[in-house]
C-alpha positions as CSV (number, residue, x, y, z in Angstrom):
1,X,3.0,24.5,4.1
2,X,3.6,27.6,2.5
3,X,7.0,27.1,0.7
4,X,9.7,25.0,0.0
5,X,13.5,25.4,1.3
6,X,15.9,25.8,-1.2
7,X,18.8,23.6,0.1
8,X,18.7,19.8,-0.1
9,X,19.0,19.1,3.7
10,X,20.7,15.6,4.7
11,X,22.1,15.2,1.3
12,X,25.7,15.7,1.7
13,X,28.6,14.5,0.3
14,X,29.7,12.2,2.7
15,X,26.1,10.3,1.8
16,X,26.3,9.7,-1.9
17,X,27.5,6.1,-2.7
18,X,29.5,4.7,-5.0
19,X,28.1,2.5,-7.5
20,X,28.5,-0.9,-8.6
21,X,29.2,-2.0,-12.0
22,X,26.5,-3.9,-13.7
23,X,26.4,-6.4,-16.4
24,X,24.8,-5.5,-19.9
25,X,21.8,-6.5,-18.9
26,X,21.6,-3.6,-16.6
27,X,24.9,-1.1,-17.9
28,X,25.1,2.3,-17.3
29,X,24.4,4.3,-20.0
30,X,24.9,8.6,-20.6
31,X,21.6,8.9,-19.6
32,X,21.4,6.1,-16.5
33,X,23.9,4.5,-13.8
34,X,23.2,1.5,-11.9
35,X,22.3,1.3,-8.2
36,X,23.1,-1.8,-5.7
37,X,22.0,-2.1,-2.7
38,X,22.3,-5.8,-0.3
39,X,22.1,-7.6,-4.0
40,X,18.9,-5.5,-5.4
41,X,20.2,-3.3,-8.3
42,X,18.2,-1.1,-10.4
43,X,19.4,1.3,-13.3
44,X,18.2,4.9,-12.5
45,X,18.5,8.2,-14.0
46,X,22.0,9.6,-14.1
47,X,21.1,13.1,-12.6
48,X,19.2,11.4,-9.3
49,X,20.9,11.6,-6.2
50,X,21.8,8.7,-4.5
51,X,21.9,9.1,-0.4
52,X,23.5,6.5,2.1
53,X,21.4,6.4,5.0
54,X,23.3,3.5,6.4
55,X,26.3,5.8,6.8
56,X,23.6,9.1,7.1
57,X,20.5,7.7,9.1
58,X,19.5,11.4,10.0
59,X,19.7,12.6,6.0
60,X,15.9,13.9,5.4
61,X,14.2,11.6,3.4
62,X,12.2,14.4,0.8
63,X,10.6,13.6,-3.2
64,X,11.0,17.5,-4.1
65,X,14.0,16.2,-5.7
66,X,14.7,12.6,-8.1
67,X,16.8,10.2,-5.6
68,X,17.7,7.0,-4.3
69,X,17.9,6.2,-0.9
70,X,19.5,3.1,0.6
71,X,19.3,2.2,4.3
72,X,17.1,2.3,7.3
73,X,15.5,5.7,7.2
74,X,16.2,7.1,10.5
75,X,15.3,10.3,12.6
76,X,12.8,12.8,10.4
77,X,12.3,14.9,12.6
78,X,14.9,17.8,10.9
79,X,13.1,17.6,7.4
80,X,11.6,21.0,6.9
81,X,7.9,21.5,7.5
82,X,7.3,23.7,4.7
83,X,8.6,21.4,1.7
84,X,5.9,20.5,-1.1
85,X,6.3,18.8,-4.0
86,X,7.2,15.7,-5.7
87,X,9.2,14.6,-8.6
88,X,10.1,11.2,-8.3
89,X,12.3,8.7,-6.1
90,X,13.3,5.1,-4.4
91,X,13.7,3.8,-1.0
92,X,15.9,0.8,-0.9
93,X,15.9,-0.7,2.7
94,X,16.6,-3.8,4.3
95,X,13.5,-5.7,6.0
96,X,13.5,-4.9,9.9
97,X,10.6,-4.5,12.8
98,X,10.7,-0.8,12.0
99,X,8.9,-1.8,8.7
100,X,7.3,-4.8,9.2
101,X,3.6,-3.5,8.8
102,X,4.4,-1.6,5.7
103,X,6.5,-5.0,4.4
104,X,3.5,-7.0,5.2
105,X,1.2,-4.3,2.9
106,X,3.9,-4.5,0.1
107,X,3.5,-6.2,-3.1
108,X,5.9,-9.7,-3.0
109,X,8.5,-9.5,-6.3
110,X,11.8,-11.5,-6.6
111,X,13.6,-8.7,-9.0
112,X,11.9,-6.4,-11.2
113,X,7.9,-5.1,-10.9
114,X,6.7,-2.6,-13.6
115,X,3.8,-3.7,-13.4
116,X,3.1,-3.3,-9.9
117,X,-0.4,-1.5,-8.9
118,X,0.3,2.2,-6.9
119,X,-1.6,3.6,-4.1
120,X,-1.4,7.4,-3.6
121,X,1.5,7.6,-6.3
122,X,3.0,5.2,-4.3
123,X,4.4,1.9,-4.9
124,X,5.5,-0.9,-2.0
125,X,7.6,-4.0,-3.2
126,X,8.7,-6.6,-0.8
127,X,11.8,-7.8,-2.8
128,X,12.0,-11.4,-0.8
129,X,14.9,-12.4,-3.3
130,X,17.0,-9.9,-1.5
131,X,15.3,-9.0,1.9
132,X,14.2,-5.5,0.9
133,X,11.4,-3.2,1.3
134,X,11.7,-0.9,-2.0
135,X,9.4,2.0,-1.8
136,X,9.1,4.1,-5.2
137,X,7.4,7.4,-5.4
138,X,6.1,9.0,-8.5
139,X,3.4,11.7,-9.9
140,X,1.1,11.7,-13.1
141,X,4.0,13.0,-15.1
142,X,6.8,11.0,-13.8
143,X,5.0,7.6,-13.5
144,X,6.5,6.3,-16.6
145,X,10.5,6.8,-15.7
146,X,9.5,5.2,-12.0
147,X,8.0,2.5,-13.8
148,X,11.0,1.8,-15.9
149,X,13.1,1.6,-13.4
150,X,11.7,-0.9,-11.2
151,X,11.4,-2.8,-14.1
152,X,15.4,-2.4,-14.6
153,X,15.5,-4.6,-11.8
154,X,17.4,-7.3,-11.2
155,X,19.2,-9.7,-8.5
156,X,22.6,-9.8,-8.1
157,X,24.7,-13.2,-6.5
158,X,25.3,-11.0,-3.6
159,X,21.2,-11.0,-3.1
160,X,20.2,-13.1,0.5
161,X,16.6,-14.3,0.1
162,X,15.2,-13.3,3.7
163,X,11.4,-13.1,5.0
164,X,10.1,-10.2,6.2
165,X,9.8,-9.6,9.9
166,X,6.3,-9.9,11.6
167,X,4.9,-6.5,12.9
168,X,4.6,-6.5,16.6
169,X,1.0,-5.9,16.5
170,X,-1.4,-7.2,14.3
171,X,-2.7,-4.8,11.7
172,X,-5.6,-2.3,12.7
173,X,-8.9,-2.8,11.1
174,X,-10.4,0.2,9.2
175,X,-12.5,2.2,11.3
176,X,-10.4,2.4,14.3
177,X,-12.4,2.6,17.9
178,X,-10.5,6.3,18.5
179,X,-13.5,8.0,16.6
180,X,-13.4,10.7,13.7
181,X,-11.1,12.8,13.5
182,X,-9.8,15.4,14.6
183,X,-13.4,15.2,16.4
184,X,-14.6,18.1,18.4
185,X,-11.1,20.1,19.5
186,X,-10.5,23.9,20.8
187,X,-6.8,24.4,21.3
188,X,-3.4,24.3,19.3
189,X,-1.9,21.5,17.0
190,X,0.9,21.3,14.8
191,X,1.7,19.8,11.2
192,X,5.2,18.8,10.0
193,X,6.7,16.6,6.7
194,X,6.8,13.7,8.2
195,X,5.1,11.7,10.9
196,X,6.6,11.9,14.1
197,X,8.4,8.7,15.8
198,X,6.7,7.2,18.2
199,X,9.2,8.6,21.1
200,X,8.8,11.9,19.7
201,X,5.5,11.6,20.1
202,X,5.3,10.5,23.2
203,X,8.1,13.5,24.4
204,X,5.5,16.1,23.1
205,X,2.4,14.4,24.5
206,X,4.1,14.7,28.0
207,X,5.6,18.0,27.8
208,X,4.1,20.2,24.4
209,X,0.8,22.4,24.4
210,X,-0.2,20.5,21.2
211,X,-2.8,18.0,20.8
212,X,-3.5,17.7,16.9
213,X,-0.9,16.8,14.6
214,X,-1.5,17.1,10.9
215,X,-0.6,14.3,8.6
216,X,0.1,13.7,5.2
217,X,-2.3,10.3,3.8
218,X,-2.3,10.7,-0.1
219,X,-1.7,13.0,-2.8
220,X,1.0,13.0,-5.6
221,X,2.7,16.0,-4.2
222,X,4.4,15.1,-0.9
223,X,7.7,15.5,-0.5
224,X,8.7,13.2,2.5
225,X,8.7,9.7,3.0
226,X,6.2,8.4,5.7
227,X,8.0,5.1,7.4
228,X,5.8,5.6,10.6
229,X,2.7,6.4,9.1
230,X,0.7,3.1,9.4
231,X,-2.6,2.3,11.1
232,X,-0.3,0.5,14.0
233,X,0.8,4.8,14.2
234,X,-2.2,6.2,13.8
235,X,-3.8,4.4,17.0
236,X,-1.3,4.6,18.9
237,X,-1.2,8.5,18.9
238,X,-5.3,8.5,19.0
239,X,-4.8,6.3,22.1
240,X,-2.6,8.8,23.7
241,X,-5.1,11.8,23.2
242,X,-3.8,12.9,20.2
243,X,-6.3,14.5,17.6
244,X,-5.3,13.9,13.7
245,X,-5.7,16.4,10.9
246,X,-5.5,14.1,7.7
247,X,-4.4,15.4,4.3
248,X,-4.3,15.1,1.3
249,X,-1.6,16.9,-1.0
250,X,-2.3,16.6,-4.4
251,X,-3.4,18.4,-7.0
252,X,-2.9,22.1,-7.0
253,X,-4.0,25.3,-8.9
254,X,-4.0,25.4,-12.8
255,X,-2.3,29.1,-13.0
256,X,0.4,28.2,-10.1
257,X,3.8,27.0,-10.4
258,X,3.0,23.5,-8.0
259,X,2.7,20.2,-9.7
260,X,0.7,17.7,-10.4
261,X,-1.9,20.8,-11.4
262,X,-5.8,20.3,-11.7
263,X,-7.1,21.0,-15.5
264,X,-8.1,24.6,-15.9
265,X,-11.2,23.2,-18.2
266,X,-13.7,23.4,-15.2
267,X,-15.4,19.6,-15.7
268,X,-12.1,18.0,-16.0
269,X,-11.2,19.6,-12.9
270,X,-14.4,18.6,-10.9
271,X,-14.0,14.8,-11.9
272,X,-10.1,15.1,-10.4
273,X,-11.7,16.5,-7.4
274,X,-13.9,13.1,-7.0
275,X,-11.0,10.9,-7.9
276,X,-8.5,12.8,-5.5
277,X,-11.5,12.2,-2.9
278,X,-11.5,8.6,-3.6
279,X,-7.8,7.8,-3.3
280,X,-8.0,10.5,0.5
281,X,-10.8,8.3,2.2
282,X,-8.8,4.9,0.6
283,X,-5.4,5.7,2.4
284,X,-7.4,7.3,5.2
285,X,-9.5,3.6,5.8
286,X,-6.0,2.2,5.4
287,X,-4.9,4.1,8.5
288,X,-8.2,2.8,10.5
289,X,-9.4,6.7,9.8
290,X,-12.8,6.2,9.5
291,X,-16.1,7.7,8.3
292,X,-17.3,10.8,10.0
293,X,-13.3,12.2,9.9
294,X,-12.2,15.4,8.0
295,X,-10.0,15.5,5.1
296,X,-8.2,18.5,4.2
297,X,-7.2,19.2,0.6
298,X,-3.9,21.3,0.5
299,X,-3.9,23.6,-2.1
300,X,-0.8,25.8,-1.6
301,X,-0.7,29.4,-2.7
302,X,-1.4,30.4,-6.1
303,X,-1.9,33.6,-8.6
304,X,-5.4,33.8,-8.7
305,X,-7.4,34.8,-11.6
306,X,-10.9,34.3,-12.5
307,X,-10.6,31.4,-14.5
308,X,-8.4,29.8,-11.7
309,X,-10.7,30.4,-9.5
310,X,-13.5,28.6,-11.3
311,X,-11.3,25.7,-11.5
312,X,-10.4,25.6,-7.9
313,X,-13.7,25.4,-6.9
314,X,-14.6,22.8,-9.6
315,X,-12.3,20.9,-8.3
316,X,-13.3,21.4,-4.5
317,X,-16.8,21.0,-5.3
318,X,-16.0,17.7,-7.0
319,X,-13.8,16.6,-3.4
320,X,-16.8,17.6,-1.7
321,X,-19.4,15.9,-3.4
322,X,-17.6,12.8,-2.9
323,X,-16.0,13.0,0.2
324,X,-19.7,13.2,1.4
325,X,-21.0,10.4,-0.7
326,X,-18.3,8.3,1.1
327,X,-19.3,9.4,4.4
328,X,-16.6,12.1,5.1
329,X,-16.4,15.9,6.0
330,X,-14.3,18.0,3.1
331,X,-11.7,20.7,4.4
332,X,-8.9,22.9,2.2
333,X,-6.0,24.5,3.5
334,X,-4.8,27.6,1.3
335,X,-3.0,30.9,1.7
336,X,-5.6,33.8,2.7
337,X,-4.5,35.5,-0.2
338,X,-5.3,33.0,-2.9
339,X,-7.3,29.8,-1.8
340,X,-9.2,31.1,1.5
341,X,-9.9,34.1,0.0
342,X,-11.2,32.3,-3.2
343,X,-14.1,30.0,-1.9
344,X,-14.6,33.5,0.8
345,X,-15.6,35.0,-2.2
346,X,-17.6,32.6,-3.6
347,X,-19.5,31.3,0.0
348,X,-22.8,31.7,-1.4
349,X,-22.5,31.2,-5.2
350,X,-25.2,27.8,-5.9
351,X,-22.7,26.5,-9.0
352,X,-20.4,25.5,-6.5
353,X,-20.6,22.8,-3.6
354,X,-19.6,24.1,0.1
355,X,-16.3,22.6,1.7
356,X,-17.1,22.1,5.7
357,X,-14.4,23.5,7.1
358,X,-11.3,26.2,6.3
359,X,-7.8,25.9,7.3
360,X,-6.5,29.4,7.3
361,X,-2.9,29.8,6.4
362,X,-1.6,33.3,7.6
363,X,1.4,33.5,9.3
364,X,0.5,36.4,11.7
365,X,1.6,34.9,15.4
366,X,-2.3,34.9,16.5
367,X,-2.9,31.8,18.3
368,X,-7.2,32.0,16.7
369,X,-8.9,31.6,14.1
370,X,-9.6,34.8,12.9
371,X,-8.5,35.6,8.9
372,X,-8.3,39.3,8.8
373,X,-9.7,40.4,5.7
374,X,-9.5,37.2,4.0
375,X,-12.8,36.0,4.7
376,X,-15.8,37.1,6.6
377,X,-16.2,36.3,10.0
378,X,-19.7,34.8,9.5
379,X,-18.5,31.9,7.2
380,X,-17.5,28.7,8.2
381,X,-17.9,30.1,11.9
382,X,-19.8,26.8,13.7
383,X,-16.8,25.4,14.6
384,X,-15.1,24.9,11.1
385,X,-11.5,26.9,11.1
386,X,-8.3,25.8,11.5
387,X,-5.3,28.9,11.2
388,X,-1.9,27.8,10.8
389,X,-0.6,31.1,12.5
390,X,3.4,30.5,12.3
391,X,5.4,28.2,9.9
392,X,9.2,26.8,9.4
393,X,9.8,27.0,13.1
394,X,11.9,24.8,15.2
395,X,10.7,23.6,18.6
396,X,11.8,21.4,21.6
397,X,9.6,19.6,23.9
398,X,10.9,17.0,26.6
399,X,14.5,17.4,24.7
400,X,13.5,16.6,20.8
401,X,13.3,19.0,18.4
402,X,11.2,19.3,15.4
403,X,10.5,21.3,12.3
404,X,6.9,22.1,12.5
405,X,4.0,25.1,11.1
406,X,2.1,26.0,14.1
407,X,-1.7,25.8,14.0
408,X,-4.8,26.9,16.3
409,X,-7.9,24.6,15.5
410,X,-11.7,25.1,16.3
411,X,-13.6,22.4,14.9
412,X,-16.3,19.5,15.1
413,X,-16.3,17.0,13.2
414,X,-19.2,15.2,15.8
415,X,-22.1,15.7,13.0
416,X,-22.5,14.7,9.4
417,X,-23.4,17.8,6.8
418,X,-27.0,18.6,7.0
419,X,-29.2,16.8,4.3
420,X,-29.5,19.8,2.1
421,X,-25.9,20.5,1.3
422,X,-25.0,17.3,-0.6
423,X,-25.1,17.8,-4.0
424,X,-23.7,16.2,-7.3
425,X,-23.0,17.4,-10.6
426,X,-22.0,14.9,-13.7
427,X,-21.4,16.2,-16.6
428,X,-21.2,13.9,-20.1
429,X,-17.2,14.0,-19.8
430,X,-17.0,13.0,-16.5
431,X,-14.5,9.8,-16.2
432,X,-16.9,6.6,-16.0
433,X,-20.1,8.7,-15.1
434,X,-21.9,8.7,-18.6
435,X,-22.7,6.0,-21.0
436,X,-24.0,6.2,-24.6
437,X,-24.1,4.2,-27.7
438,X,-22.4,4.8,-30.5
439,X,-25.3,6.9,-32.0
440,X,-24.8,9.4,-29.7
441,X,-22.5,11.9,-31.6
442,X,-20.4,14.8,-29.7
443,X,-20.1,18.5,-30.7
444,X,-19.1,21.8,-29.3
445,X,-20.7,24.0,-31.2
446,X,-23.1,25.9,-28.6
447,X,-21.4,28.6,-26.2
448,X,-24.1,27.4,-24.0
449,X,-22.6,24.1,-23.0
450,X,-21.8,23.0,-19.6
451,X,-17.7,21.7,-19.9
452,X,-15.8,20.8,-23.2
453,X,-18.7,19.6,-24.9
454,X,-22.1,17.6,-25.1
455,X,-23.9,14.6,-27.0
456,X,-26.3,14.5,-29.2
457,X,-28.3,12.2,-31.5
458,X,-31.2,12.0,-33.9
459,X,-34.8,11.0,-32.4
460,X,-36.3,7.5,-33.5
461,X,-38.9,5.4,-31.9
462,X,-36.6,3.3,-29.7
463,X,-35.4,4.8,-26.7
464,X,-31.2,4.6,-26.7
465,X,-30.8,6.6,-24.0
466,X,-27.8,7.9,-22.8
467,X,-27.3,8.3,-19.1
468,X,-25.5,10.0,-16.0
469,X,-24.7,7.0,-13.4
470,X,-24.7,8.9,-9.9
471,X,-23.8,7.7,-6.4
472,X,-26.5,8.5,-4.1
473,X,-25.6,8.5,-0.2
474,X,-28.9,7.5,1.4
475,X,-32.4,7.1,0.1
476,X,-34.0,10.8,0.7
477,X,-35.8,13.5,-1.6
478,X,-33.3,15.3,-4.4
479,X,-34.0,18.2,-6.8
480,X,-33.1,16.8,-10.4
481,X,-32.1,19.5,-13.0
482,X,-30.3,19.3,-16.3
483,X,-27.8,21.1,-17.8
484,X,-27.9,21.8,-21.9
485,X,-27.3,24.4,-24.9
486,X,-30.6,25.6,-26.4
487,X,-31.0,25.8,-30.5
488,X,-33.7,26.1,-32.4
489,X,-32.3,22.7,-34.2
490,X,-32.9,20.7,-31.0
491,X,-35.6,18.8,-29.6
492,X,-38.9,20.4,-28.5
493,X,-40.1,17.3,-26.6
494,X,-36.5,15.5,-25.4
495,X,-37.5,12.6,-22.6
496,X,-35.7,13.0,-19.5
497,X,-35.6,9.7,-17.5
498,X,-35.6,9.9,-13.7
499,X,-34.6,6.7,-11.9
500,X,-36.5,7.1,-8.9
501,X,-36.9,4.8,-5.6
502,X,-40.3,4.0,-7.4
503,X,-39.2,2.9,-11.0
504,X,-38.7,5.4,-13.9
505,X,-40.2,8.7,-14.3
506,X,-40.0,10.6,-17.6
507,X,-39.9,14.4,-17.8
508,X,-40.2,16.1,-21.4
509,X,-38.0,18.9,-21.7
510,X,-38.2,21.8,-24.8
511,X,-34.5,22.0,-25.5
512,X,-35.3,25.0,-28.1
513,X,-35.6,27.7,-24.6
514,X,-33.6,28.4,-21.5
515,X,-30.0,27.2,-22.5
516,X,-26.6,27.7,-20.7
517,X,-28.7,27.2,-17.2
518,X,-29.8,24.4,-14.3
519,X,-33.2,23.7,-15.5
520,X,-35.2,21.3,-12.9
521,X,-36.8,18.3,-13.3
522,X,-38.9,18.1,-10.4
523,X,-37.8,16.2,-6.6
524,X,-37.7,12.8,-6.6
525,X,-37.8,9.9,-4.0
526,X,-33.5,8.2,-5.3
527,X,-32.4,5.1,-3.7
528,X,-29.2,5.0,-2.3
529,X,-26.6,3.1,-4.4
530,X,-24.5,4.1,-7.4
531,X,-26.2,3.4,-10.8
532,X,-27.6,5.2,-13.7
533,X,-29.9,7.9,-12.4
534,X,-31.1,10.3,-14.9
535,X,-31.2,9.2,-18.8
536,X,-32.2,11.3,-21.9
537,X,-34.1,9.6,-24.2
538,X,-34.1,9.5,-28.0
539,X,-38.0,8.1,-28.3
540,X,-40.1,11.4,-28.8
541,X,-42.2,12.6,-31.4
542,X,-40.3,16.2,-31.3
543,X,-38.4,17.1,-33.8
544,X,-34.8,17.8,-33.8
545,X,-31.1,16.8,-32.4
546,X,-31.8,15.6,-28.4
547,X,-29.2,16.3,-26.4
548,X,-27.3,14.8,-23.4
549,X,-24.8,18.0,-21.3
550,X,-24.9,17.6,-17.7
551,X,-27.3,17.0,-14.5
552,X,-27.7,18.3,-11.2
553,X,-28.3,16.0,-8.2
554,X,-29.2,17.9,-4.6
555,X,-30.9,16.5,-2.0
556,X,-33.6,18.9,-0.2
């Protein structure tokens, strides 16, 4: 996980394809060529590779570079463990068994599909027109060129309409019967690109001293193509005794050089935390992962500053939050000398929201979980470390070989997180959390503000309130406090709202004193259920602007 190789492996010469001539409809230009595969052609850029797996089935199929691949993707098992990163790309291949399950989860188009919703940065087509499963990868910034070229697409006479192949079993439900995972496990595991074939697998189960294999689920920066990973997969090896360390690979550090990055703006980068949390547990319930399992945020190494830092942890704290909300236990993987050693630091600081367990990335041969001076031995030491201890190694079990990081886990993932660490923050940026009329004006005047900037509006005798929707996991007891600038302008008498269990409660708050700090409310009985939960009202016979910034949620 720690770097990625700098030669192309599997894209040789003897793989690129030569390719067809296409009418005007789809003609090469200076900047695009046109690529046919079995009838389905598509104009792409002119600098992506294009790879023949039909005549190459053992080429690595890896998104740290734009290309096309055409063919059944075979063998994986040489990719590199250590590649991250993901530009953009297309898998052309022909409908078979192999890909049944992901066929039958694929989107039906006859030719082109711009419009075609993505999951994880990922979009499935089942071309029926010419009996292929196109698979197109993309990020935030590259989503637009992917787009246009599947909607280049087109059918050529040479196209045979075929139907895809049934899958041999019938899909898995979400929440498969193997438990969360990985689930209570001493002992060692290993992660690679790629998941395993099912005969390599098997080969390790019989012969390996591994038990966990990490996988990647989601996130816009994985570099390899997943053709086993499906829920069919993901029982099969959980049926065999294997533990699973899910991950996501996503976002990374503001001040690093890794792609997509997180916003260095603190709020932004909390509200990307919760979204990246959202797509994790929906490609985890896809695999028949279910509630209860870990999900490990990859966040590879980065220059750490202070300001990075903050946003890092914004971030994390936002994953946490809602990884929790949805019934899930957070983990990150980082380098000791940036990430580990960044939330180390912080363990006990209250702005930020706890992960539940650390994957330790330090590549010193120790089969433990032990990270040197990285972080204190007393954190996250109930069960809650992983270390990946050696990384880009090659090793054969039961006569296959694979490219693999080594890691040593210690972990339990048998209880939820105690009552008293879930806590929320929303502040009046965050993406579809906060709602307010069109009297409600914005400024960013105060240095006190929590984020980019806050609301604010005039009092009259109607209340207009503006308010912070929240998701709340279970009914329960939760501190409220609430976040604002102070100014001798504002409201001495601003009505806070508190929808509680009971109907609302109103709080009045002098917004003239103790700025730029959490300022509670009071604890409330909150049902469970996402809705608006804390409003400010504009109905007061104060004087001055009333303003809406942020609240805290935390249940005690």
């Amino acid at each position: 996980m720690s770097r990625i190789l700098a030669r192309m492996a599997g894209l040789t010469a003897a793989a690129t394809l030569a390719i067809a001539a296409a009418p005007a409809a789809a003609a090469t230009t200076a900047d695009t060529r046109t690529v046919t595969y079995r009838g389905y052609r598509v104009a792409v850029p002119a600098a992506w590779t294009v790879v023949d797996l039909d005549a190459d089935p053992a080429a690595c199929v890896r998104f740290d570079r734009p290309a096309v691949y055409l063919g059944r993707i075979g063998d994986q098992s040489s990719c590199p463990a250590g590649l991250r990163g993901r530009t953009a790309g297309l898998v052309i291949e022909p409908f078979s068994a192999a890909n049944a399950e992901r066929t039958a989860a694929a989107t039906p188009a006859t030719g082109a599909a711009a419009a075609v919703p993505s999951g994880a940065d990922t979009v499935t087509i089942a071309v029926r027109g010419a009996g292929v499963l196109v698979t197109a990868v993309q990020t935030p910034d590259t989503a637009a060129a992917v787009r246009a070229v599947l909607g280049s697409a087109s059918l050529t006479r040479a196209a045979v309409p075929a139907a895809p192949q049934r899958a041999a079993t019938a899909a898995v439900a979400p929440l498969a019967a193997a438990g969360p995972q990985p689930g209570t496990y001493t002992g060692k595991g290993f992660d690679t690109c790629t998941a395993p074939a099912q005969s390599a697998m098997n080969a390790w189960r019989n012969s390996s001293p591994y038990r966990a294999v990490g996988i990647y689920i989601s996130g816009a920066s994985r570099s390899c193509a997943q053709p086993n990973l499906t829920a069919t997969w993901v029982t099969n090896q959980t049926n065999n005794g294997w533990r699973l360390i899910p991950i996501e690979l996503g976002y990374q550090a503001p001040c690093g050089t890794r792609t997509p990055k997180m916003s260095s703006n603190t709020t932004t980068a909390r509200s990307q935390g919760v979204t990246a949390a959202n797509s994790a547990v929906s490609a985890a319930q896809a695999l028949g992962i279910g509630a209860g399992s870990t999900i490990y945020n990859d966040i590879e190494h980065y220059p750490t500053t202070a300001s990075c830092r903050a946003a890092v942890l914004s971030f994390l704290s936002g994953w946490t939050e809602q990884l929790h909300a949805r019934g899930y236990l957070s983990g990150m993987y980082s380098s000791g000398s940036s990430g580990i050693r960044d939330v180390c630091l912080e363990h006990d600081n209250p702005a930020y929201t706890r992960i539940d367990q650390l994957w330790i990335a330090w590549w010193n041969g120790v089969a433990d979980t032990d990270a040197g001076t990285y972080c204190d031995d007393a954190y996250w030491a109930n069960h809650q470390r992983l270390h990946q201890y050696a990384g880009d190694v090659n090793e054969t079990w039961g006569g296959v070989t694979m490219h693999i990081d080594r890691n040593y886990l210690d972990v339990s993932t048998d209880q939820t997180p105690p009552s008293e660490d879930w806590t929320v923050t929303v502040d009046n940026a965050t993406s579809g959390r906060f709602t307010a009329s069109a009297n409600w004006g914005s400024s960013a005047f105060s240095a006190q503000r929590f984020g980019a900037d806050y609301r604010f509006a005039s009092p009259v005798a109607s209340s207009d309130a503006a308010w912070f929707k929240v998701n709340i996991p279970a009914t329960d007891t939760y501190e409220v406090a609430v976040w604002y600038p102070a100014d001798p302008g504002y409201n001495n008498m601003t009505p806070f709202i508190v929808a509680t269990s009971s109907g609302n409660q109103s709080v009045q708050v002098n917004q003239r004193l103790t700025g730029g700090q959490w300022v509670s409310l009071g604890v409330f009985t909150l049902a469970a259920g996402d809705g608006d939960k804390v409003g400010v009202s504009r109905w007061t016979s104060g004087t001055g602007y009333v303003i809406a910034d942020a609240v805290r949620i935390t249940r005690v």
